[in-house]
C-alpha positions in Angstrom: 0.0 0.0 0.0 1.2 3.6 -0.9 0.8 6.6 1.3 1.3 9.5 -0.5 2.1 9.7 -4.5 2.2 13.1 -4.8 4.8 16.2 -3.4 2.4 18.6 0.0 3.1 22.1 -0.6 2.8 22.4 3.3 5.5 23.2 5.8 7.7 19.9 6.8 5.7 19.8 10.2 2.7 20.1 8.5 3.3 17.5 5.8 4.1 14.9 9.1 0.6 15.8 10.4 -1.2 15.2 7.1 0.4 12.1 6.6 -0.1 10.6 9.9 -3.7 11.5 9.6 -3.6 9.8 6.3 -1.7 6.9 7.8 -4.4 6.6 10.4 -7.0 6.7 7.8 -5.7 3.6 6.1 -5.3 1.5 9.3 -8.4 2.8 10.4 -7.8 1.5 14.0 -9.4 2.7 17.7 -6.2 1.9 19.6 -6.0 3.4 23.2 -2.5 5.3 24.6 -1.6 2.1 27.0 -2.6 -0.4 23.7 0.3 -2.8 25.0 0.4 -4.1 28.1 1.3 -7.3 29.9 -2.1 -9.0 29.6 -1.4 -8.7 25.9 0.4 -12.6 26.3 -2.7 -14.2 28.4 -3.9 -16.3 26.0 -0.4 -16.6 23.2 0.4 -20.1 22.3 3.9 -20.1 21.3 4.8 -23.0 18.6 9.0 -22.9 17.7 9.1 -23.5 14.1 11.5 -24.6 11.5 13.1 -21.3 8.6 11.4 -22.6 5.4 14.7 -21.7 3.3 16.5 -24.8 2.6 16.3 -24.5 -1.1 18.7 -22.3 -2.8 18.2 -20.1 -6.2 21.4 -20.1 -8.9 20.8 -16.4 -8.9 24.2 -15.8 -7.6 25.3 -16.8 -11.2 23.2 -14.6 -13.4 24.4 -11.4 -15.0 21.4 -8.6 -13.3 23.9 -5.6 -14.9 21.6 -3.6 -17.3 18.8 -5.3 -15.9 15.9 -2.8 -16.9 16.6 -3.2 -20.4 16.3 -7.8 -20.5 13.0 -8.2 -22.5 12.0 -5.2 -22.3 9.5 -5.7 -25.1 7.6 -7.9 -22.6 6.7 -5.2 -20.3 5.5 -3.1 -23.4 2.7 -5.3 -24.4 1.3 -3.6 -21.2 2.2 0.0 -20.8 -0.9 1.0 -22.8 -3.1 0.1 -20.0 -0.9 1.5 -17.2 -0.9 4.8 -18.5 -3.7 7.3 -16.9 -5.2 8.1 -13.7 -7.9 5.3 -12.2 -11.1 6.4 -13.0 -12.9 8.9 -10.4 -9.5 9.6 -8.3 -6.6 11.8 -9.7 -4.2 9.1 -9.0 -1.9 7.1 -11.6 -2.6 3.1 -12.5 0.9 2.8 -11.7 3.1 4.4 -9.1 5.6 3.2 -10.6 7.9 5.2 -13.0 8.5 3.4 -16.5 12.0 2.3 -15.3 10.7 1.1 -12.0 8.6 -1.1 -13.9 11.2 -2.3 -16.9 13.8 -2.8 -13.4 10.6 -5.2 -11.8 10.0 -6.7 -15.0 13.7 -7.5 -16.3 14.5 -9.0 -13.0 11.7 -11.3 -13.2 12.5 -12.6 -17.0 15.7 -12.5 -16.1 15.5 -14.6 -12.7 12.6 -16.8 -13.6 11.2 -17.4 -10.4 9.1 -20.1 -9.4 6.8 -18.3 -6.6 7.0 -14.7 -6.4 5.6 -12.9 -3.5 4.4 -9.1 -3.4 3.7 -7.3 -0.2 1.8 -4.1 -0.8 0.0 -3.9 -4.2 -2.8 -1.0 -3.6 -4.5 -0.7 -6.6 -2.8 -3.6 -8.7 -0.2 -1.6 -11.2 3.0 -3.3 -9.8 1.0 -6.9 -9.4 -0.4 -6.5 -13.7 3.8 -6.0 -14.3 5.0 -9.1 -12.5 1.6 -11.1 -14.0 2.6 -10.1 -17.0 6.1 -11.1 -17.2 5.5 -14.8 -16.0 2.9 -15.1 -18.4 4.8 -17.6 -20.4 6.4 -19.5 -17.3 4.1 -22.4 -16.9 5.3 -23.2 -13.8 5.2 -19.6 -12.0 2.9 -18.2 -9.8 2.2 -14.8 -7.6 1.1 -14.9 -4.0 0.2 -10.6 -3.1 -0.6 -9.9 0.3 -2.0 -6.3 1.3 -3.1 -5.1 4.4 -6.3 -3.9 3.3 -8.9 -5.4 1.8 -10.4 -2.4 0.1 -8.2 -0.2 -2.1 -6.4 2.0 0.4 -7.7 5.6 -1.3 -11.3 3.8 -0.7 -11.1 3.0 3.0 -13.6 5.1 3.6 -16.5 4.0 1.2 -17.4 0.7 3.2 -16.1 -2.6 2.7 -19.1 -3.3 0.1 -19.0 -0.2 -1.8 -15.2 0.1 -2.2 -12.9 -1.5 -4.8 -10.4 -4.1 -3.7 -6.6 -4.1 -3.1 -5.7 -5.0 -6.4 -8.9 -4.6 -8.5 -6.3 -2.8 -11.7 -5.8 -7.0 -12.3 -8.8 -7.3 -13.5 -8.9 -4.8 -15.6 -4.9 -5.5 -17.2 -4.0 -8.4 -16.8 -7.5 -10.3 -16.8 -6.1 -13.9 -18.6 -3.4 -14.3 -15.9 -5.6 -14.2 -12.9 -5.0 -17.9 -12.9 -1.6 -17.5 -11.9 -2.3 -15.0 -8.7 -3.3 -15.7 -5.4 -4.7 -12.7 -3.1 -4.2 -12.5 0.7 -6.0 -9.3 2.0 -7.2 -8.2 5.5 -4.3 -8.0 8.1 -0.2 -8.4 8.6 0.6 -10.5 5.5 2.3 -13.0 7.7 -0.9 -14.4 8.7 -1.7 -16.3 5.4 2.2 -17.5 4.8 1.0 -21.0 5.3 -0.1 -20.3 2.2 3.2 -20.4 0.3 4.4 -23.2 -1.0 6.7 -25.3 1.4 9.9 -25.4 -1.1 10.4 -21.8 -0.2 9.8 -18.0 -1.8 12.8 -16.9 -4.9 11.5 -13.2 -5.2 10.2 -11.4 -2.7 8.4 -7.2 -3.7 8.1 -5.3 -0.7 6.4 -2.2 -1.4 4.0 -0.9 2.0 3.8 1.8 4.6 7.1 3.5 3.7 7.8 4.3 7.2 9.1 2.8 10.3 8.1 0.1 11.6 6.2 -0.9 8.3 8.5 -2.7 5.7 11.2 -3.5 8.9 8.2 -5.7 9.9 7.8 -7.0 6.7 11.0 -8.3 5.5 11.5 -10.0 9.2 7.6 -11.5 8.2 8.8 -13.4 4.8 12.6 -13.7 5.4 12.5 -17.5 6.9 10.5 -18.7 3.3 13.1 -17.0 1.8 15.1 -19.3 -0.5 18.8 -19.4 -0.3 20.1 -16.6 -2.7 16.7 -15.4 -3.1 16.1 -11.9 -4.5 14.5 -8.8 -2.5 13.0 -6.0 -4.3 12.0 -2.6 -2.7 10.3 -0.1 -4.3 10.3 3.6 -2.9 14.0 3.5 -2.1 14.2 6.9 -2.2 11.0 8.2 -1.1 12.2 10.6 1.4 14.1 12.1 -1.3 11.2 12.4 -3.4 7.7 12.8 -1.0 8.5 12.5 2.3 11.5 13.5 4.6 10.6 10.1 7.0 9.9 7.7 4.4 13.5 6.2 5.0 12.0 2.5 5.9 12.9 1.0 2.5 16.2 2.9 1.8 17.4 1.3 5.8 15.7 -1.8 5.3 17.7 -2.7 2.1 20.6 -1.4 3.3 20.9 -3.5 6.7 20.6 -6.7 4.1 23.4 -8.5 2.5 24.3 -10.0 -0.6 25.1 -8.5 -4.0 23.4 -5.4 -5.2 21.4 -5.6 -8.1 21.0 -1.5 -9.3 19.0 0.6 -11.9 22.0 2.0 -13.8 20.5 3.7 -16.3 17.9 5.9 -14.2 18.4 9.9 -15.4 18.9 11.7 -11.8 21.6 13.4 -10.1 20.6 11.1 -6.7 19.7 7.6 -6.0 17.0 5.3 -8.5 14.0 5.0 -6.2 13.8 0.9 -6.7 16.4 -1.2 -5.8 16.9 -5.5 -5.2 19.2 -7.3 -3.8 20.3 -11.3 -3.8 20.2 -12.4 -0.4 24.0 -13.8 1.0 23.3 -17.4 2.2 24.2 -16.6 6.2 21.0 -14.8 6.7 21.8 -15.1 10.8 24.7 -11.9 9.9 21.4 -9.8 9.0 18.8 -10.7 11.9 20.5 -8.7 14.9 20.7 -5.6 12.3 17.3 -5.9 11.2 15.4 -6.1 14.2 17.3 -3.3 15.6 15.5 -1.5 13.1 12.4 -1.5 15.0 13.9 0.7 17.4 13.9 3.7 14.9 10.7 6.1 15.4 7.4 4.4 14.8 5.2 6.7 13.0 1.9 4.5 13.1 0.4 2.2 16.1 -0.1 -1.3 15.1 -3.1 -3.0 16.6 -3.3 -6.0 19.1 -4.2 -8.4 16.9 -1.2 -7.5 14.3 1.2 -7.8 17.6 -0.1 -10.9 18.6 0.1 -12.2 14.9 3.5 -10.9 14.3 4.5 -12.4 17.8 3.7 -15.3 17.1 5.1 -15.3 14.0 8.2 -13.9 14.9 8.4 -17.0 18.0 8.3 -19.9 15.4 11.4 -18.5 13.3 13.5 -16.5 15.1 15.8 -16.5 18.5 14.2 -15.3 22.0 16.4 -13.1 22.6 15.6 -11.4 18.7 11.9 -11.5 19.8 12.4 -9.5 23.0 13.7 -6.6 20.7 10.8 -6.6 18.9 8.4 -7.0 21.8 10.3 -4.8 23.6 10.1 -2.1 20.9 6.2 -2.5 20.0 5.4 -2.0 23.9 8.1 0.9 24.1 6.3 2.8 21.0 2.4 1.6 21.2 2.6 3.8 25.2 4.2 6.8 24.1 7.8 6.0 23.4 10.0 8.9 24.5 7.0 11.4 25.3 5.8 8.8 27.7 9.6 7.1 28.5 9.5 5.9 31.8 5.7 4.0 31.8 6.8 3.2 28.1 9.7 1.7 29.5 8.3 -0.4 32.7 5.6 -1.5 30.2 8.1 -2.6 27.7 10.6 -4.6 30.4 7.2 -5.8 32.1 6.1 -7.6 29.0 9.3 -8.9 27.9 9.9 -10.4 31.3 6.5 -12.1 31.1 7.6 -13.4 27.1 11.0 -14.9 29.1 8.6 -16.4 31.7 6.1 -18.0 29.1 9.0 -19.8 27.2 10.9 -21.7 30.8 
């Protein structure tokens, strides 16, 4: 889901306001100040878990240089119906540029993944370009997951009146729906049973832009991650380009490791604002860095339910002492973070003692 896609013409304070109240908008949650609290784990069932990654891609052998130009003449076929706003808004089919799409695209010919997932798809745009470039790989498919069941501009029409994350697909790329499975309503990692157990080669992220959102979401899919397997961000340089705190995808790639895969031949002075990487095999290097992510300023409240979810999660993949940051940092921020430090604080230290408790 995408935020903002155009530039305020307010003051820096008052583009923060008008986003958040945008933010809120989308989320569309009644969360109290003191959201988090200890009684939070009453009823958690904590199952440990095995990482789904013990496949491995041969995308550590492929040549991703000039990337946005590899076929090219695939992604064409479609740009016809990207172009243009969505009818009754004034926003674009695509928020994509034309290279962001021909970088998405050329990295899909070029990698020929077997299950692609997308996190984030709004209207549909990005989810019509990676449709469209498996079209003729029998064996391919697309699982999208988006928060939101209804199209994030329509949150506010009612959930029978508005159109669906994703409803562009229909309208694009209407012969592939075959190939694409939708997962709406809710933190993605809720329906990742739903992935196919031999593990995830390409992974989109494109969400909330700022913190915690896409930290959250690359810690949600990294264990079906395949060995090698590729991340792509999109919006890598939105707070270049919108929004001075929309750093979450520019940190987020950079705390992973692995080689670089880069849109050379985008015409700006500063960085392309999409960006992939091929994951390095010792994923365990990047956990401690990315969960200390969560620490940076949360902008947005997450609900119960998404903690819990995420919690649980978060237990079956990762180490207890990498859950306790994130526990730690959900508490710390849901009850005021540093306006509220020291109750945010005992909250924070009083829940993750009770976690420690529940797994003895």
């Amino acid at each position: 889901m995408k935020i903002i896609n155009r530039l305020y013409t307010f003051s820096p304070k008052q583009n923060v306001d008008e986003f958040a109240k945008r933010f809120r908008k989308v989320f569309n949650k009644n969360i109290s100040e003191n959201s988090l609290t200890i009684n939070i784990l009453e009823e958690i069932t904590i199952s440990p878990g095995e990482w789904k990654n013990t496949k491995q891609t041969n995308y550590t052998g492929i040549d991703f240089s000039e990337i946005e130009f590899f076929e090219e003449e695939v992604l064409i076929k479609i740009e016809e119906s990207l172009q243009g706003k969505i009818e009754g808004t004034d926003d674009l089919k695509s928020e994509m540029s034309y290279k962001d799409r021909a970088f998405l695209n050329g990295i899909i010919r070029r990698a020929k993944p077997k299950t692609i997932v997308e996190i984030g798809l709004s209207a549909g745009g990005s989810t019509s370009v990676i449709l469209n470039a498996i079209r003729d790989m029998e064996d391919s498919k697309l699982y999208s997951f988006d928060y939101n069941t209804n199209w994030y501009r329509d949150q506010n029409s009612g959930q029978d009146k508005g159109r669906k994350s994703g409803f562009l697909v229909n309208q694009i790329v209407p012969d592939l729906v075959s190939k694409w499975e939708l997962y709406t309503g809710g933190v993605p990692c809720k329906y990742f049973d739903s992935l196919p157990a031999e593990g995830v080669d390409v992974c989109f992220i494109d969400t909330a832009h700022i913190s915690p959102g896409e930290h959250m979401n690359i810690l949600e899919i990294l264990p079906f991650m395949k060995k090698n397997g590729i991340i792509i961000y999109h919006d890598t340089s939105y707070h270049t380009l919108r929004f001075e705190i929309g750093t979450t995808n520019c940190v987020s790639i950079n705390t992973l490791s692995g080689k670089r895969i880069i849109l050379k031949s985008e015409n700006t002075a500063g960085l392309p604002n999409i960006g992939a990487i091929i994951l390095d095999e010792n994923v365990e290097d990047m956990l401690y860095p990315l969960f200390s992510n969560l620490s940076m300023p949360w902008y947005y409240k997450i609900s119960d339910e998404d903690f819990t979810d995420m919690l649980k999660h978060f237990s079956r993949y990762y180490s207890r002492e990498l859950v306790q940051i994130y526990i730690y940092y959900c508490c710390f921020y849901m009850n005021g973070g540093l306006k509220n430090y020291e109750s945010a604080t005992k909250i924070a230290e009083s829940v993750v003692m009770k976690y420690k408790n529940m797994l003895k």
